[in-house]
C-alpha positions in Angstrom: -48.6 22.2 55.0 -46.7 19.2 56.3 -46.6 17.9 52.8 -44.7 21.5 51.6 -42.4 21.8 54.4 -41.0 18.1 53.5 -40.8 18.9 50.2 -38.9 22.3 51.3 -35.9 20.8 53.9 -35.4 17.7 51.0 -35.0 20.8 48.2 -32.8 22.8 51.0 -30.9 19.2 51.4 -30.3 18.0 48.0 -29.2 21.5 47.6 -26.8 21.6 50.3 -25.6 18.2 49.2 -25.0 19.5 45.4 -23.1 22.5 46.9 -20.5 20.4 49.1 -20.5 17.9 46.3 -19.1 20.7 44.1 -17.4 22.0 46.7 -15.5 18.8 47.3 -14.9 18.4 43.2 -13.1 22.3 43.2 -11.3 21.2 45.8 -10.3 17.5 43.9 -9.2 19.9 41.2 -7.2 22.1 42.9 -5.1 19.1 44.4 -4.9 17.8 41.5 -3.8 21.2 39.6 -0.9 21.6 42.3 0.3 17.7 42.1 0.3 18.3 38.1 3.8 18.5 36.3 5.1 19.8 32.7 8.0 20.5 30.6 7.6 23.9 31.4 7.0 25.6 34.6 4.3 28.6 34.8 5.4 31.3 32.6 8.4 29.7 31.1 5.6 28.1 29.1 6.4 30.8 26.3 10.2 29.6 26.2 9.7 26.3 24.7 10.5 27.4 21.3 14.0 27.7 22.7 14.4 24.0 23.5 13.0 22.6 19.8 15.4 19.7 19.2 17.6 20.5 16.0 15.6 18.7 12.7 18.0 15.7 12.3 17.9 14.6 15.9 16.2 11.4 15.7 14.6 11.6 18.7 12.8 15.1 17.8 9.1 13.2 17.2 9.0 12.5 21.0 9.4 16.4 22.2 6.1 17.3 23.2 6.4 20.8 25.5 2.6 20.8 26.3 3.2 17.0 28.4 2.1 16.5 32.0 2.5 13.8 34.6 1.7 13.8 38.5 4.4 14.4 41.4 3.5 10.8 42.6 4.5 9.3 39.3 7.5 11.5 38.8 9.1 10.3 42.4 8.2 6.9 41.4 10.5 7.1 38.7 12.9 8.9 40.8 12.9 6.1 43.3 13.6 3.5 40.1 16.5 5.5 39.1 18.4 5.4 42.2 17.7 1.9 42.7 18.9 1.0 39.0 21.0 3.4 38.2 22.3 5.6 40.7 23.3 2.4 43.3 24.8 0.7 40.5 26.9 3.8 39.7 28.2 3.9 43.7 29.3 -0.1 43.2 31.3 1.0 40.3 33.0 4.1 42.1 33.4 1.3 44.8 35.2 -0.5 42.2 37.8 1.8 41.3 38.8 3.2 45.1 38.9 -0.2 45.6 42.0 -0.8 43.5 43.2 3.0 43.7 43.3 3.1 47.1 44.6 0.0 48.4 48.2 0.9 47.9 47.2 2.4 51.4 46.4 -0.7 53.1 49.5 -2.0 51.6 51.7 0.6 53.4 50.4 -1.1 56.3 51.8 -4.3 55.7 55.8 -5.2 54.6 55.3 -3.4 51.2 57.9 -1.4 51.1 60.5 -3.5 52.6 59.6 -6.2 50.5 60.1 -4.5 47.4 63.7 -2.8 48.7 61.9 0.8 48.5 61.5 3.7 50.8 58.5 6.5 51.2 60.9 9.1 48.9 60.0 5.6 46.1 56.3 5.7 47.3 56.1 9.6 47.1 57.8 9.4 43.4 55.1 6.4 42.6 52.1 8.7 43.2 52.9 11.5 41.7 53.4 9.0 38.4 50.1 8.1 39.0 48.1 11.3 39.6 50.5 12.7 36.8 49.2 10.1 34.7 45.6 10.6 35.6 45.5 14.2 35.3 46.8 13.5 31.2 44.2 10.9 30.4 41.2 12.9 31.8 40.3 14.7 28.7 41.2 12.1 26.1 39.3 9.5 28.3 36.1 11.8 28.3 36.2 12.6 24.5 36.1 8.4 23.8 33.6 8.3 26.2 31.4 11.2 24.2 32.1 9.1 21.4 31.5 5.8 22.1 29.1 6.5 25.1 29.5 6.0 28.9 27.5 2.7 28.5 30.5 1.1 26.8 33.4 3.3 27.6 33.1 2.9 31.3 33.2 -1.1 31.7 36.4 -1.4 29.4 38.3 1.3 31.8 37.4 -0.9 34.8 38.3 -4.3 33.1 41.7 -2.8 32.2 42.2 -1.4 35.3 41.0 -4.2 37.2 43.9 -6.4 35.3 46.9 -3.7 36.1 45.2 -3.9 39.7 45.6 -7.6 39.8 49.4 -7.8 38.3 50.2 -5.5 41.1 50.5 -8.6 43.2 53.8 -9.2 41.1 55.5 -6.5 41.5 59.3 -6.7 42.1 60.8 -3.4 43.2 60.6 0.3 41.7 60.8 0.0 38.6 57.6 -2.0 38.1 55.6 -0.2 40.9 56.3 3.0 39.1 55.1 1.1 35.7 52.2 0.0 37.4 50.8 3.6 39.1 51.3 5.3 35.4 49.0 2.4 33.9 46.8 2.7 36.8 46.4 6.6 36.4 46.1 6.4 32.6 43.2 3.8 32.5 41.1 5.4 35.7 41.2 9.2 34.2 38.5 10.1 33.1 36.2 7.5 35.0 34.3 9.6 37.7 33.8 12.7 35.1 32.2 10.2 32.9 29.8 8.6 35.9 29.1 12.3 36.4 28.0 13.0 32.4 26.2 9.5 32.8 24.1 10.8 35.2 23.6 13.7 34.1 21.6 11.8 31.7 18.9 10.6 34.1 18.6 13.3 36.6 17.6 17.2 36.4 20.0 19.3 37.8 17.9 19.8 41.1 18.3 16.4 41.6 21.7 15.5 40.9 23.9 16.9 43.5 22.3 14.7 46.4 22.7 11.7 43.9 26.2 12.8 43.7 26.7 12.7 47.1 25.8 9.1 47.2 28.2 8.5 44.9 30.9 9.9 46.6 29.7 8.5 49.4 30.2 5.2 47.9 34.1 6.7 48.4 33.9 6.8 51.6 32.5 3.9 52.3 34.9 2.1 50.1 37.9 3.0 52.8 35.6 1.6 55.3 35.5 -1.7 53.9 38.8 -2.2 52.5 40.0 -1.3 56.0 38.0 -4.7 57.3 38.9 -6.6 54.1 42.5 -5.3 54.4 42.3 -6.7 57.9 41.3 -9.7 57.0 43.2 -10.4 54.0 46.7 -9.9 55.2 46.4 -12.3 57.9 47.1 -14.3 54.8 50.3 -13.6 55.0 52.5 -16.4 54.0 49.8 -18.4 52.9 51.4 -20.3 49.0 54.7 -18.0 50.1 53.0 -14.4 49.0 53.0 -11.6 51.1 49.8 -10.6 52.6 49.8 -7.4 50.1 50.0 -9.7 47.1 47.2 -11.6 48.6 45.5 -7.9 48.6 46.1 -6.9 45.0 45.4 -10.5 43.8 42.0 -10.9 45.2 40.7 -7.0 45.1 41.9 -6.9 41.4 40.1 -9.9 40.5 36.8 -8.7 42.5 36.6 -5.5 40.5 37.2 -7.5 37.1 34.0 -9.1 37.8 32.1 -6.1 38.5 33.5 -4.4 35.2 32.1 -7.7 33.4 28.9 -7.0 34.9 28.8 -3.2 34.1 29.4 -3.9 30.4 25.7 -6.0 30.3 24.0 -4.1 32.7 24.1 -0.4 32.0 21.2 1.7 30.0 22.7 3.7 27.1 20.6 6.9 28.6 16.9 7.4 29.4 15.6 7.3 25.7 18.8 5.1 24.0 19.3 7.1 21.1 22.6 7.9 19.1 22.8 11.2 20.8 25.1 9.7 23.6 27.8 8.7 20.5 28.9 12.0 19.2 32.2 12.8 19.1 33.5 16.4 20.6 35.1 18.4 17.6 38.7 20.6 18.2 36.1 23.7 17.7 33.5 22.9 20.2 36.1 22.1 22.7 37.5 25.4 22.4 34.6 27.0 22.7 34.2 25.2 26.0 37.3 26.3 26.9 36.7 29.5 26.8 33.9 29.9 28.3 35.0 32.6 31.2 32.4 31.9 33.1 33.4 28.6 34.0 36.9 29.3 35.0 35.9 30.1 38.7 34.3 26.1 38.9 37.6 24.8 37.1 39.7 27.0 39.7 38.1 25.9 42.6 38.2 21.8 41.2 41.8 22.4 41.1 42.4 23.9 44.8 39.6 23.0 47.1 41.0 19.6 48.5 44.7 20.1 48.3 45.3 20.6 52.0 43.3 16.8 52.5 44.7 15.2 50.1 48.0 14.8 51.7 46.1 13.8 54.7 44.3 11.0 53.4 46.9 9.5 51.0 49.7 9.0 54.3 46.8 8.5 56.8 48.2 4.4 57.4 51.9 6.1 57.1 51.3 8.7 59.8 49.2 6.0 62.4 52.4 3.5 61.8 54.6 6.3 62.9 52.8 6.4 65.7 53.4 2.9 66.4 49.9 1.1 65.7 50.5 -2.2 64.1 49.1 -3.4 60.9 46.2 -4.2 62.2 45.2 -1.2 64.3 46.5 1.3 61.7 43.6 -0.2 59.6 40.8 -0.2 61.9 41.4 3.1 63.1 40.9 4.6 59.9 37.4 3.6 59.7 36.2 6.1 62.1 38.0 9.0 59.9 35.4 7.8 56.6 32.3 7.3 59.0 32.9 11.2 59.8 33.8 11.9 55.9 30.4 10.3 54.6 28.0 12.2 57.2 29.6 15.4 56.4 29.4 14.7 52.6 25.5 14.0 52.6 24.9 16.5 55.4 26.6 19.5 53.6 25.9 18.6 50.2 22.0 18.6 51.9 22.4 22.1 53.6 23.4 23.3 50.1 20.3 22.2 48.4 18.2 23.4 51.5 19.7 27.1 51.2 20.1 27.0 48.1 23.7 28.2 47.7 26.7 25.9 46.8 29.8 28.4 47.5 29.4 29.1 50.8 29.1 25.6 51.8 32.7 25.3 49.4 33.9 28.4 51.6 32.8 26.8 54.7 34.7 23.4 53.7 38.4 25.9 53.9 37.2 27.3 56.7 36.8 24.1 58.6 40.4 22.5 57.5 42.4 25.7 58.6 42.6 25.2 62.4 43.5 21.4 61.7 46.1 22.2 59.9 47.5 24.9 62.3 47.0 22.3 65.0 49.4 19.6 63.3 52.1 22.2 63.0 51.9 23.6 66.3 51.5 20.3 68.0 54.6 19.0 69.7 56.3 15.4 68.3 56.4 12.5 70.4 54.4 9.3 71.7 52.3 11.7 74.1 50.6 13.1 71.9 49.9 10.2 69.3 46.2 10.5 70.3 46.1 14.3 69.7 47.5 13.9 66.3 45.3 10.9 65.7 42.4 13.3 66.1 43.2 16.1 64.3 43.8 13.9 61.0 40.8 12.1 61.3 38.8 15.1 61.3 40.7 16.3 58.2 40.2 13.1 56.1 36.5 13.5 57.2 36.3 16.7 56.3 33.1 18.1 54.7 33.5 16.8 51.4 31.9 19.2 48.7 32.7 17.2 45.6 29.3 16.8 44.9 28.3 20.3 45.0 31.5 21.5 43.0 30.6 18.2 40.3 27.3 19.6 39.5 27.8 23.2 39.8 28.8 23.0 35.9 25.0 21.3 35.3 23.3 23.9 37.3 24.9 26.9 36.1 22.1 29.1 33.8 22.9 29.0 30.2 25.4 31.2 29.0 23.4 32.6 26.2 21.0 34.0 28.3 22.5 37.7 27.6 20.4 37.3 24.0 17.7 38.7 26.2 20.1 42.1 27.1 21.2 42.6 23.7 21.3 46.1 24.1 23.6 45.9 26.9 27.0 47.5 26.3 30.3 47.9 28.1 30.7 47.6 32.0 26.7 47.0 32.6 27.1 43.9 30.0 30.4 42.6 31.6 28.7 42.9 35.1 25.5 40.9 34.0 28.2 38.2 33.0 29.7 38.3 36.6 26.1 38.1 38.2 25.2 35.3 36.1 28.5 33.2 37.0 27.7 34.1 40.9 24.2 33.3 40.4 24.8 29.9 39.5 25.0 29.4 42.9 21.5 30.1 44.1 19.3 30.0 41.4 15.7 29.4 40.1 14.6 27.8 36.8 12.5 25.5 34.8 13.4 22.3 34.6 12.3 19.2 32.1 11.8 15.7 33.4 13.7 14.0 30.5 16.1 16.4 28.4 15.3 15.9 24.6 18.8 16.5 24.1 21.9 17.4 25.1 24.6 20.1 22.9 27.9 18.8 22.8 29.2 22.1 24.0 27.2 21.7 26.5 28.3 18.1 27.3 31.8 19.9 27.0 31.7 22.1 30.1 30.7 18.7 32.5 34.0 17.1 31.4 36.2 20.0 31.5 
C-alpha cells in the first residue's frame, strides 16, 4: 500500500514536472517567435515576388525573402552602424559647416574693414554663394550616382577644404566674391549625397533619428567654431595676419585632413556592389521629375526655413550691433545652437513617436511666427539689446525639421502602388493619389533589413 502510493505521487511528480517542462519550452518558443525577424513582415509574405532583383543585378544570388535573424542581432548591427558609419557621417557634415559657416565668426573680427567692404558687399557675397550652390546640386548628385558617394564625397571636401584655406588671402571684393561662388559650387550637392549614403545602410524607420544626428552635428558645429573662433582670433597679429586669416588658414587645413581620411575610410554600401555606380539617364530623371506626388516635399524643402535663415546667417552682425565685442558676440551664440540641437532630436523624436512628420513641419511655422512679430514690433535702442538677444536666439534654435522633411522622400509608399486599384477611374483614382501623398506622413509597411537593391528612379526622388 505504501509501496503504491510512492509509486503514485513520483508518477503524479514526474508528470507535473513533464507538464511545466513543456510548459516552459511553449513558452521559450513563443519568445523566441516574437524576437524573430524576416524580409517580410506577416502577410506581406505574399509580396515578395515584387521585390525579385532584376536578372543582371549581380548581387541577385544573395536575395533570399524566406531569411530570418533575431531583434538582438538586428540592434547589434544597428548599434555598429552608427558607430561606423553614421558618427563618421556627422564629422563630415562637421567638416563642411566648418568652412561654410565661419564667414560668421569672421564678421566678428575686422573682416570687412580689412578688405575695404561693407554688409551691402557681404550681402552680394552670399547670395553668389547660395546662388552657386543651388546650380551644383543636381549635377553634383548625378556624379555622385555615378561614381558613388564613397568617392564622390571625399574629393568635394578636399576641394573645398583648399578654397576654404585660400580664403585666408583674400584681398577685397573681387576675390571674396570668387571665393563664395567656388565655395557654393564644390559643397552642392554634399548633404543630399550623405543623405542617399545613408539611405544605404538604414530602413526608412530608422533613418530620420539618424538624420537628426546628423544635423545635429550642424549645430554642434556653431558651438565649437564659436570656442575655436574665440580662441583663434586672439591670434591676431601674430606673423602680421589678421585673426580671420588665422581662422580660414587653420579651419581650411583641418577639414583637408578629414577629407583625406574620408577618401580611405568609407564603405561603398552594405553589400559593395556596382549598384552604387550607375549613372541617372535624361529619361529617368524626368520621370522623377514628374512625379506629382513629390511636389508637396520639394515645396515645403524650398520654404520651410526661409524666415531662419536670415536669422542665423547675421546672428554675429546683429549681436555686434548691439555692441558685444568680438569676443562676446561669439560666446553668446552658443546658447542659440544648444537650444537648436535639443529641439532638432526632440521633434524629429515626437515625429517618429506619433507617427506623423507634417504636423511637427506645421508646428515648426507655427513656433517662428510670434518671434518674428516680436523683432518688428520691438522698439530700437540699447534697452532692449537683451530682448532682441532673446528673441533671435530662440529663432536660430528653432525646431529644426530637416531631418523629418530629408527622409520624408524615403518613407513615402511607392508610387506604383495604384496597380492594385487598376480599375479605379476619374476623381476616385485622383483622390487615392492625394491619400497616398498625405499618407506618407503616417504610415505602416514592411520593411527589409538590407535592400537588394535600389531603382535609379527611385535614387532620383532622394536627390531631387
Amino acid at each position: 500500500m505504501g509501496t503504491n502510493g510512492k509509486t503514485q505521487s513520483d508518477d503524479e511528480s514526474t508528470e507535473a514536472t513533464s507538464k511545466k517542462g513543456t510548459l516552459a519550452s511553449l513558452v521559450s518558443k513563443l519568445r523566441s517567435k516574437s524576437n524573430e525577424m524576416s524580409t517580410f513582415a506577416g502577410d506581406a509574405a505574399s509580396l515578395d515576388k515584387y521585390y525579385v532583383p532584376i536578372d543582371s543585378y549581380e548581387g541577385r544570388h544573395r536575395y533570399d525573402p524566406k531569411a530570418t535573424w533575431s531583434k538582438d542581432e538586428e540592434q547589434s548591427l544597428i548599434r555598429k552602424l552608427d558607430i561606423r558609419v553614421c558618427a563618421y557621417c556627422c564629422l563630415m557634415f562637421f567638416a563642411l559647416q566648418l568652412d561654410r559657416g565661419n564667414i560668421s565668426q569672421a564678421l566678428s573680427d575686422t573682416f570687412l574693414e580689412d578688405l575695404g567692404m561693407n554688409t551691402n558687399d557681404f550681402n552680394t557675397g552670399q547670395t553668389i554663394f547660395y546662388v552657386s550652390f543651388l546650380a551644383a546640386e543636381l549635377p553634383s548628385q548625378l556624379i555622385s550616382k555615378k561614381i558613388g558617394p564613397d568617392n564622390w564625397i571625399p574629393i568635394q571636401m578636399i576641394s573645398w577644404s583648399i578654397v576654404a584655406c585660400c580664403q585666408a588671402k583674400l584681398t577685397g571684393r573681387a576675390t571674396f566674391f570668387l571665393t563664395r561662388a567656388l565655395l557654393g559650387i564644390i559643397e552642392g550637392g554634399f548633404i543630399p549625397d550623405v543623405i542617399l549614403y545613408l539611405s544605404y545602410f538604414y530602413k526608412s524607420k530608422e533613418l530620420p533619428i539618424r538624420l537628426s544626428f546628423f544635423w545635429g552635428a550642424y549645430g554642434c558645429t556653431f558651438i565649437v567654431s564659436a570656442f575655436l573662433a574665440f580662441g583663434i582670433l586672439h591670434l591676431r597679429g601674430y606673423q602680421g595676419l589678421a585673426g580671420w586669416q588665422w581662422l580660414f588658414a587653420l579651419e581650411g587645413g583641418l577639414t583637408v585632413l578629414i577629407g583625406i581620411f574620408s577618401w580611405l575610410y568609407l564603405p561603398p554600401s552594405p553589400y559593395q556592389t556596382a549598384n552604387t555606380r550607375q549613372a541617372v539617364t535624361p529619361s529617368l530623371l524626368w520621370q522623377a521629375l514628374k512625379d506629382y506626388d513629390m511636389w508637396p516635399i520639394y515645396l515645403l524643402g524650398f520654404t520651410w526655413t526661409t524666415p531662419h535663415i536670415c536669422a542665423t546667417a547675421y546672428l554675429t552682425l546683429v549681436l555686434r550691433g548691439l555692441n558685444f565685442d568680438t569676443f562676446e558676440t561669439n560666446l553668446l551664440t552658443v546658447p542659440a545652437y544648444v537650444l537648436f540641437i535639443t529641439q532638432l532630436v526632440f521633434w524629429t523624436w515626437v515625429s517618429e513617436k506619433i507617427n506623423n512628420r507634417y504636423l511637427v513641419v506645421l508646428l515648426c511655422q507655427i513656433y517662428m511666427f510670434p518671434l518674428l512679430v516680436g523683432l518688428e514690433v520691438l522698439p530700437a535702442g540699447a534697452a532692449y539689446a537683451w530682448s532682441r538677444y532673446v528673441l533671435n536666439m530662440m529663432l536660430v534654435g528653432f525646431p529644426y525639421v530637416h531631418a523629418i522633411i530629408g527622409e520624408l522622400p524615403s518613407s513615402t509608399p511607392p508610387m506604383d502602388l495604384p496597380f492594385l486599384f487598376q480599375g479605379a477611374k476619374g476623381k476616385k483614382f485622383r483622390f487615392l493619389r492625394v491619400v497616398e501623398c498625405v499618407g506618407c506622413s503616417r504610415h505602416n509597411k514592411p520593411q527589409r533589413r538590407l535592400r537588394p537593391y535600389m531603382s535609379k528612379e527611385g535614387s532620383m526622388k532622394c536627390l531631387v
